[in-house]
C-alpha positions in Angstrom: 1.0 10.4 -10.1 -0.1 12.9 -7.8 -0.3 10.8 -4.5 2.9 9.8 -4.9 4.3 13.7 -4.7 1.3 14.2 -2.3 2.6 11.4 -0.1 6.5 11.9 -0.3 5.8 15.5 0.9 4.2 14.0 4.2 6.7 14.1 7.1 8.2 10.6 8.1 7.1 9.4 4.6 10.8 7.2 3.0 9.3 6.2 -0.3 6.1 6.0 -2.2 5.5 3.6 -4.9 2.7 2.2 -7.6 2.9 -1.3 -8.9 1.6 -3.0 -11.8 -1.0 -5.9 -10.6 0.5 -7.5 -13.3 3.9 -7.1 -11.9 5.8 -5.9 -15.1 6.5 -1.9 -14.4 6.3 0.2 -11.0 6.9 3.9 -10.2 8.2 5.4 -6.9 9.8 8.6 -5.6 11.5 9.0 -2.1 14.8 7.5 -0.5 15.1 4.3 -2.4 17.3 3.1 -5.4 15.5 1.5 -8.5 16.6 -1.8 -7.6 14.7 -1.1 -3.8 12.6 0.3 -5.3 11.6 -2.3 -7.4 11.9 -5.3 -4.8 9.5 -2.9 -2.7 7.4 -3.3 -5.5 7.5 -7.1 -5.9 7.2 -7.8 -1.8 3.9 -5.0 -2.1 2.4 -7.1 -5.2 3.0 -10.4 -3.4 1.6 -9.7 -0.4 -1.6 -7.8 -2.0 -2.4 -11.3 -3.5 -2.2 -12.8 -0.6 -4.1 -10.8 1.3 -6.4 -10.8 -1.5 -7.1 -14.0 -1.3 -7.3 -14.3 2.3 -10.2 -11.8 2.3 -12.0 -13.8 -0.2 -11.7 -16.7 2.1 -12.9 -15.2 5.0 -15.9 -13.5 3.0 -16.7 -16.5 1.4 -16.9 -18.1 5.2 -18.4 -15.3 6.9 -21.0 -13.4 5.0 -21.1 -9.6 5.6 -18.5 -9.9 8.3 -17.0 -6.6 6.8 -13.2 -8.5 5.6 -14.1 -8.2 2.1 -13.9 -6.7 -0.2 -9.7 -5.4 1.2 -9.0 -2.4 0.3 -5.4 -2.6 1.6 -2.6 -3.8 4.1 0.0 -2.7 6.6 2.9 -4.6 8.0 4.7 -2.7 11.3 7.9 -3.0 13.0 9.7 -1.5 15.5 11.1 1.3 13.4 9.0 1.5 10.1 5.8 0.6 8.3 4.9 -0.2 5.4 0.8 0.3 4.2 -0.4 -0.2 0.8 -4.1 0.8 -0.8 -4.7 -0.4 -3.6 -1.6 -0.4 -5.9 -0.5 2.6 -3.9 3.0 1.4 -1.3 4.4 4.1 1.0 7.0 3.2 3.7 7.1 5.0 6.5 9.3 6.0 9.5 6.9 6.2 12.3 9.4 8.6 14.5 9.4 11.2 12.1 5.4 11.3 10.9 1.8 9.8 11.5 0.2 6.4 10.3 -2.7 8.1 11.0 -2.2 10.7 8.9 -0.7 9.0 5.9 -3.3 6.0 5.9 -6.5 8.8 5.8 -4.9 10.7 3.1 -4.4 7.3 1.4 -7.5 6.0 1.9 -9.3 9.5 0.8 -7.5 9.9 -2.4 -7.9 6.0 -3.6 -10.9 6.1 -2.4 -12.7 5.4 -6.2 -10.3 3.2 -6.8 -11.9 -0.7 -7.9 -11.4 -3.6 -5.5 -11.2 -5.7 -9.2 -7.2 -4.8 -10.0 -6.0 -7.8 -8.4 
């Protein structure tokens, strides 16, 4: 998938991943190992559903409050980030490159991409 190559090429970017909604096949390329690679994959799914669902909740509470529909996540810590859009994970080492950056280029190229995957 090109966003993958597009996003392992951006400075401070560790790995780049797509999951299956379903949860039954990923892809990645960067610094990982399969089996990181895949647990990346599982903890991104997870937490898209929950998130999901949060969304829904607070849409379904506050109409037109701008929560829903998500279009994605990010967690922080101290030394890296991870941000997901869509089906779309990328972690990141903030020292070496831009959230910024890497969350516009993310959000431009998914930017078609259905809030119905989930």
């Amino acid at each position: 998938m090109k966003i993958l190559t597009d996003l392992i090429g951006m400075p401070g970017v560790i790995c780049a991943g797509e999951y299956s909604y379903r949860g039954d096949r990923f892809t990645y390329k960067g610094q990982m190992d399969d089996e990181q690679a895949k647990q990346a994959s599982i903890m991104c799914r997870a937490t898209t559903m929950s998130v999901y669902m949060q969304t829904d909740m607070l849409g379904a509470f506050c109409k037109d409050s701008g929560w829903a529909p998500n279009r994605g996540w990010v967690v922080k810590g101290p030394q890296f980030t991870v941000c997901v859009i869509a089906n779309i994970f990328c972690f990141i080492n903030e020292a070496q490159g831009s959230l910024n950056r890497i969350l516009e280029h993310m959000q431009q190229e998914l930017s078609d991409v259905t809030n119905e995957l989930v």
